[in-house]
NUMITI-81274 format. One record per atom (N, C-alpha, C): residue in one letter; x, y, z. Coordinates in steps of 0.1 Angstrom, whole numbers, plus 2048, in hexadecimal, padded with zeros to 3 digits. Layout:
<recs>
aXYZ ...
</recs>
This chain:
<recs>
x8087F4800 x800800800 x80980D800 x815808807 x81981C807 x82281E7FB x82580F7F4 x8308147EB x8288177DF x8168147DD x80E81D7DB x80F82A7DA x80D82F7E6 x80D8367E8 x8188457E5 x82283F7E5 x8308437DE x8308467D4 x82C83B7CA x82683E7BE x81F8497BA x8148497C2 x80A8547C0 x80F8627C2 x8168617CD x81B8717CF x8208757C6 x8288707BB x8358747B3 x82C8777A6 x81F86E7A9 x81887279A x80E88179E x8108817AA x8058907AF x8138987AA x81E8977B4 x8258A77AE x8258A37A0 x82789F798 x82C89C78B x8218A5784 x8148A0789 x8098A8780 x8078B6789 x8038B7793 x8028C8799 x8158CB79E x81C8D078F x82A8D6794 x8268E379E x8198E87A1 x81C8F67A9 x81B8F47BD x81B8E47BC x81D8E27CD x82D8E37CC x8368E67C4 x8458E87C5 x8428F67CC x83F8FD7CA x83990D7DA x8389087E7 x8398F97EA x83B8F47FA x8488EF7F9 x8538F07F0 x85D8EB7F5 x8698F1800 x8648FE806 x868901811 x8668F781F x8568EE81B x8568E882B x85D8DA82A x85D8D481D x8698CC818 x8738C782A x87B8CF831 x8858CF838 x87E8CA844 x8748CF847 x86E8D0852 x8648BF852 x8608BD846 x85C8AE844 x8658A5848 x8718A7844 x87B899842 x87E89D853 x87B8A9857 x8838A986B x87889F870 x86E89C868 x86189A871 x862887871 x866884864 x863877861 x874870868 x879876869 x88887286D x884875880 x88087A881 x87787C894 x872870896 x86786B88D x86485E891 x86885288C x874852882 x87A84587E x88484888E x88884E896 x8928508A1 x88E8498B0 x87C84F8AD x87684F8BB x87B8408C0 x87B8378BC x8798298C0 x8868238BD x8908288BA x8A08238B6 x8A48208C0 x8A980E8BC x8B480A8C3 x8C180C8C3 x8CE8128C7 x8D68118C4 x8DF8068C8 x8E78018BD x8EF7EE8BD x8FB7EE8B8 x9037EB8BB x90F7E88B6 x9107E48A9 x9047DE8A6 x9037DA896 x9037E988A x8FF7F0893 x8FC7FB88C x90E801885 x9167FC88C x925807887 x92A7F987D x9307F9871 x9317F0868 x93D7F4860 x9447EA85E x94E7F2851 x9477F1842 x9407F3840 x9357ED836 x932801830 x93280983E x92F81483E x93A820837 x94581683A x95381F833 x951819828 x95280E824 x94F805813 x94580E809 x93B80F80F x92F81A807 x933822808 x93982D811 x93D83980E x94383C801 x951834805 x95D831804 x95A8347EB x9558277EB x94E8217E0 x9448307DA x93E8367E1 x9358437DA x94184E7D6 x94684F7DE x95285C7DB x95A8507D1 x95F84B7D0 x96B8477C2 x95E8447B7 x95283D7B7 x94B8407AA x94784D7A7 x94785A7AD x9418637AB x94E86C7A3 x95B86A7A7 x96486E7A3 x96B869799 x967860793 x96A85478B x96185477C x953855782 x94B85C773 x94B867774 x95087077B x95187F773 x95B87E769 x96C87A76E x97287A762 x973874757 x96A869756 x96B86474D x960868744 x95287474A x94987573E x94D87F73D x95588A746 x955899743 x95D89E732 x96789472D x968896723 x95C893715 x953888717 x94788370E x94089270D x93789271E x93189D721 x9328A5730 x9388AD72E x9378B573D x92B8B6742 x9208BF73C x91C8BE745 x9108B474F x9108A7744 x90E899748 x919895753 x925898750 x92F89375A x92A898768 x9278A7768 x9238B3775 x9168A977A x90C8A7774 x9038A077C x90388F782 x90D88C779 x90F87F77E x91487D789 x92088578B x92888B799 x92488E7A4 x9178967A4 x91289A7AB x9068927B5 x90088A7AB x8F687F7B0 x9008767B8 x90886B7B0 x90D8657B6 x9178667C7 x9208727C6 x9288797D2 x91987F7DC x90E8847D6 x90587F7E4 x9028747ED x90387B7F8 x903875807 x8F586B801 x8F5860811 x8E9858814 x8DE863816 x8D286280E x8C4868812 x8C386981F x8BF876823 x8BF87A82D x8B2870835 x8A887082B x89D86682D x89D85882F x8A885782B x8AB84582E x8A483E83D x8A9844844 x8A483E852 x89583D851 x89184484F x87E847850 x87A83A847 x88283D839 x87E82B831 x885820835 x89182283D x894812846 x88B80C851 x88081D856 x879817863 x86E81485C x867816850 x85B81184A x85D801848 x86B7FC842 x8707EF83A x8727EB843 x8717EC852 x8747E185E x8837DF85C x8907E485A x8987DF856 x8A27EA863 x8AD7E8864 x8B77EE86F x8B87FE86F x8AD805874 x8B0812873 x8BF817876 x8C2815882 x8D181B88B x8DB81987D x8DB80D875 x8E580D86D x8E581585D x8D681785C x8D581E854 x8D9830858 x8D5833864 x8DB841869 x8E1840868 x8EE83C871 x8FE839871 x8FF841861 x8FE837856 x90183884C x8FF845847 x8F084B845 x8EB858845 x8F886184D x8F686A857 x90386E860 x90D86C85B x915862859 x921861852 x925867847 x91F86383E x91F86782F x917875830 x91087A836 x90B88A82F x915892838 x91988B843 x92889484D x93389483F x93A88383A x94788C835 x941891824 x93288F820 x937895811 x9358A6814 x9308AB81F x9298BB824 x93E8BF824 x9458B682C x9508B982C x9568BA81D x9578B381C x95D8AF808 x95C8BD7FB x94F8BC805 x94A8C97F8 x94B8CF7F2 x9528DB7FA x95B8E77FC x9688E37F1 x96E8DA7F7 x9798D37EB x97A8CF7E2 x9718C37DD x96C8BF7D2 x95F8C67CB x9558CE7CE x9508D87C3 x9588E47BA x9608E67C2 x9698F27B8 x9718EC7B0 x9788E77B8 x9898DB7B0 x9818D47A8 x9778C97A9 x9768C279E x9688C6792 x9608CB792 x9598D5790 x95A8E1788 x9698E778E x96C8F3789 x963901790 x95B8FF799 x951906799 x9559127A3 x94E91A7A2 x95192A7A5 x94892D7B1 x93C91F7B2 x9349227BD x93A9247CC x93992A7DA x93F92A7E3 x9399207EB x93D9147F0 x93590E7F8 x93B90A806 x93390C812 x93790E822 x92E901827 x93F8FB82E x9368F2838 x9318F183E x9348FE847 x928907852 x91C90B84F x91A90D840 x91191183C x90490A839 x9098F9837 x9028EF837 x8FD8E6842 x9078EA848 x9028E385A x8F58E6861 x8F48F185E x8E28F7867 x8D88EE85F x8DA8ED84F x8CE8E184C x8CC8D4851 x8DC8D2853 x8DE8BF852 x8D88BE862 x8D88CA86D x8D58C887B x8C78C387A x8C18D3875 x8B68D0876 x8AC8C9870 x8B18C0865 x8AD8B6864 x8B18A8867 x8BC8A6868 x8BC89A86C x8C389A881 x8CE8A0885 x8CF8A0891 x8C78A689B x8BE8B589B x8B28B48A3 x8A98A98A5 x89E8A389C x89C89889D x8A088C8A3 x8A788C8A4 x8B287D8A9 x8B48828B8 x8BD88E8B9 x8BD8908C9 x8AD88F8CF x8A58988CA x8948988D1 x8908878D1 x8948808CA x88A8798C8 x89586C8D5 x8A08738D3 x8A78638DF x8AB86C8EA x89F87C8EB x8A087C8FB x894879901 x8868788F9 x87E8708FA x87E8658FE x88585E8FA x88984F8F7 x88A84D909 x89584E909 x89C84E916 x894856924 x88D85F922 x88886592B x87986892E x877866925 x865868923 x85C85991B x85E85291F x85584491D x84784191A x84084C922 x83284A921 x82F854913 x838860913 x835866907 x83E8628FA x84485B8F9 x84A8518EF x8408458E9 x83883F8F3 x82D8378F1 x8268408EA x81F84A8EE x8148508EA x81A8588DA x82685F8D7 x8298628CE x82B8588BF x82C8498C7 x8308438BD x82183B8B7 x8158438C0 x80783C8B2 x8098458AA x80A84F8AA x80C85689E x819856893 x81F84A892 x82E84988A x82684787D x81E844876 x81B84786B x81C850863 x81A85986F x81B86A866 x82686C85C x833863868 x84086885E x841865852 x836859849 x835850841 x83185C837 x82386183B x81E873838 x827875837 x83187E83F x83D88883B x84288482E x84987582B x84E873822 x84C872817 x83D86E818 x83386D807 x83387E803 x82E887811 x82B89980A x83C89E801 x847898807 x85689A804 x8558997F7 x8528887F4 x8548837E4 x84988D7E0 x83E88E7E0 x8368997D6 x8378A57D3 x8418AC7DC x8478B97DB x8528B97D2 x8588B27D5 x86A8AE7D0 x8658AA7BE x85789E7C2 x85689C7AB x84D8AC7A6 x8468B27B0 x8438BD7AA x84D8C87AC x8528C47AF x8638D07AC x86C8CE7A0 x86C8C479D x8718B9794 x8698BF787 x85C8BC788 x8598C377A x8578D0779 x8598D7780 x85B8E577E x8638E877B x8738E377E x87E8E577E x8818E776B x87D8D776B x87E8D5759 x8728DA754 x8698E0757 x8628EB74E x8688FB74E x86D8FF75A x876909757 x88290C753 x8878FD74F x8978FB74C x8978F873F x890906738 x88E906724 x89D90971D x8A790C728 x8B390B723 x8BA8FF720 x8BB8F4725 x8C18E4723 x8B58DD717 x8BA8D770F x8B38D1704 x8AB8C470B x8A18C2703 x8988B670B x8A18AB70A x8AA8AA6FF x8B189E701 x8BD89C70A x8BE8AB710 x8CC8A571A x8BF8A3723 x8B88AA72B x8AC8A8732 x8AF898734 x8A989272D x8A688572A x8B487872E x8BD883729 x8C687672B x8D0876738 x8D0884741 x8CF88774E x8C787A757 x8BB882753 x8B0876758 x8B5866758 x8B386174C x8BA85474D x8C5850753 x8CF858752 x8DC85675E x8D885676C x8D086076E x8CD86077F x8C7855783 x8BE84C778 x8B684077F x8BF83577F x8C9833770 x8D582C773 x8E182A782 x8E3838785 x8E883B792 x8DF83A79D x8D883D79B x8CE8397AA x8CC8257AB x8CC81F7A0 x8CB80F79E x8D680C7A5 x8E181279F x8F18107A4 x8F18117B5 x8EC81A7B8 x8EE8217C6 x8E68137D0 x8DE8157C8 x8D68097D2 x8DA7FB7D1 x8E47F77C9 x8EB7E97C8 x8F37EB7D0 x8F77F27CC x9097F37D7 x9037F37E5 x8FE7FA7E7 x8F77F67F8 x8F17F17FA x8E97E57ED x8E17D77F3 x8F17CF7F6 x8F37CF7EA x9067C57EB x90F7C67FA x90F7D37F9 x91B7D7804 x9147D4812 x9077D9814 x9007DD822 x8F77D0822 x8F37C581B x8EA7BE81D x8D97C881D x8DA7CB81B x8CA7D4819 x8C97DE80A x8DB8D0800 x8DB8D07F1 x8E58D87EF x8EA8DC7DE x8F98DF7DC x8F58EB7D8 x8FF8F37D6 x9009037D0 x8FE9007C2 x8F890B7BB x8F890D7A9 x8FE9097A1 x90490279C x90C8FE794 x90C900782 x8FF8F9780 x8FA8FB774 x8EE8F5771 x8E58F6767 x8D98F476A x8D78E1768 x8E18DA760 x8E38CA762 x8E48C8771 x8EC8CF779 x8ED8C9784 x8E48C778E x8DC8D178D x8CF8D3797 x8C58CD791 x8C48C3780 x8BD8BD77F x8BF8AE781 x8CB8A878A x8CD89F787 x8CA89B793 x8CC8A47A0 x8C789D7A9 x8BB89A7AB x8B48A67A5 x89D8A07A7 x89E89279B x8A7892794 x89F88A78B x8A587D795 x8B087A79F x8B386F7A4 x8AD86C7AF x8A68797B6 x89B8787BF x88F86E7BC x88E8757AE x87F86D7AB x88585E7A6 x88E85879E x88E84D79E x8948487AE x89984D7B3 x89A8457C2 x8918447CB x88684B7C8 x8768477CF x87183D7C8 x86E8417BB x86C8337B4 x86F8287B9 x87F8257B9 x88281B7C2 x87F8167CC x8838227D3 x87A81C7E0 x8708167E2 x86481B7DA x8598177D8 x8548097D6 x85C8077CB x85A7F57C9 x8627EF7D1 x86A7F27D9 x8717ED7E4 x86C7E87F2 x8647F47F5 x8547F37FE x84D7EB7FC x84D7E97EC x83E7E17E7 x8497D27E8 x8527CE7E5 x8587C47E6 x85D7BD7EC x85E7CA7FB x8667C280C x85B7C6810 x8507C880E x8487CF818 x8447C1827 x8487C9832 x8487C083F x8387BA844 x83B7AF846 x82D7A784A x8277AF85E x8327B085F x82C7B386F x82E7C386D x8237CB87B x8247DA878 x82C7D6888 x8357CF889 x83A7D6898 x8437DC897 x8427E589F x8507F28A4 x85E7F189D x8637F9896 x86D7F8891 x87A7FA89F x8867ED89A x8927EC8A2 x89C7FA89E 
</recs>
């Protein structure tokens, strides 16, 4: 039903592009659904893995690896491919590891890790390999990554630990976050088509063949961390800010039939 659901969202923003006018609360969704993938987190020793340096490890050399080799074909195909792939784990991840019944803590871990060193990286590798003139601050990125992902996580494991009866009572309502994350995807595909209706500068055929790399790389992304794991940037150019919506939308996709695929027989409490 929800990977349904998933579905549906992406075909709402798709057809009404003018809910992309909510993508300001966008931030404040993902604090919400990441609050309650938290409320009920166990933390395990299973959770720290060298599996977590392996993916990293593995995103940064392919990301660095198909830029040079397409930036001679096509640059600015190279710029988008770079970009998608050297992004961090979805910030969202945990919220769909607690839907899949599957190891939230190890999915954080992973999230935290990877959006800490590529926020680091950035600064270095956007200009140097890029060439880009944009100025980008790691201080400048840190107030988002708080308040969406580490607010949440402190509130929700001081809860945890100290407030029990309101931990109980907060967590009938863990569905919402399920809400947060369907309103996300229908903002994010109706951003998506707005983006490539106002982007009358790029030809529909790079359009297009953007697109198909991103779903390519998003396939990629999700192997290598079934294999390995057992389970936003400054201006650049107008390819590069199209490559991440278009890898948004095929990585919900994914997800989607992934839900529909693993979807868990029991509704108990996520570990």
């Amino acid at each position: 039903m929800r990977s349904i659901v998933l579905v549906a969202a992406l075909l709402i923003g798709s057809f009404f592009p003018i809910i992309s006018a909510l993508e300001p609360i966008i931030t404040y969704f993902l604090a919400g659904m990441l609050f309650f993938a938290f409320l009920d987190l166990k933390i395990t020793k299973e959770a720290f893995h060298y599996s977590h340096l392996a993916i990293l490890s593995i995103n940064l050399l392919l990301a660095l690896v198909t830029f040079f080799i397409l930036k001679n074909i096509n640059y600015n195909l190279a710029t988008a491919v770079f970009l998608i792939t050297f992004a961090p784990t979805a910030i969202s991840a945990p919220g769909v590891a607690s839907y899949l019944k599957t190891n939230v803590t190890y999915v954080a871990f992973s999230t935290l890790l990877t959006n800490i060193v590529v926020i680091s990286l950035i600064p270095v590798l956007i200009p140097h390999v890029l060439h880009s003139r944009a100025e980008v601050s790691v201080l400048g990125m840190l107030p988002s990554l708080s308040t969406i992902f580490i607010v949440p996580f402190a509130l929700a494991r001081i809860i945890y630990f100290n407030l029990p009866k309101t931990k109980q009572f907060l967590l009938k309502f863990k569905d919402l976050g399920f809400v947060f994350f369907a309103a996300n995807i229908c903002i994010a595909s109706a951003k998506a088509v707005q983006f490539i209706h106002d982007s009358k500068q790029i030809p529909a055929t790079e359009i297009a063949l953007v697109i198909g790399i991103s779903g390519i790389v998003a396939l990629l992304s999700f192997a290598i961390g079934y294999i390995i794991a057992g389970k936003k940037h400054p201006y650049i150019s107008p390819y590069a800010a199209l490559a991440p919506i278009s890898y948004i939308l095929w990585q919900n996709l994914i997800v989607s039939w992934i839900m529909k695929k693993f979807q868990p027989i029991s509704s108990n409490t996520t570990e």
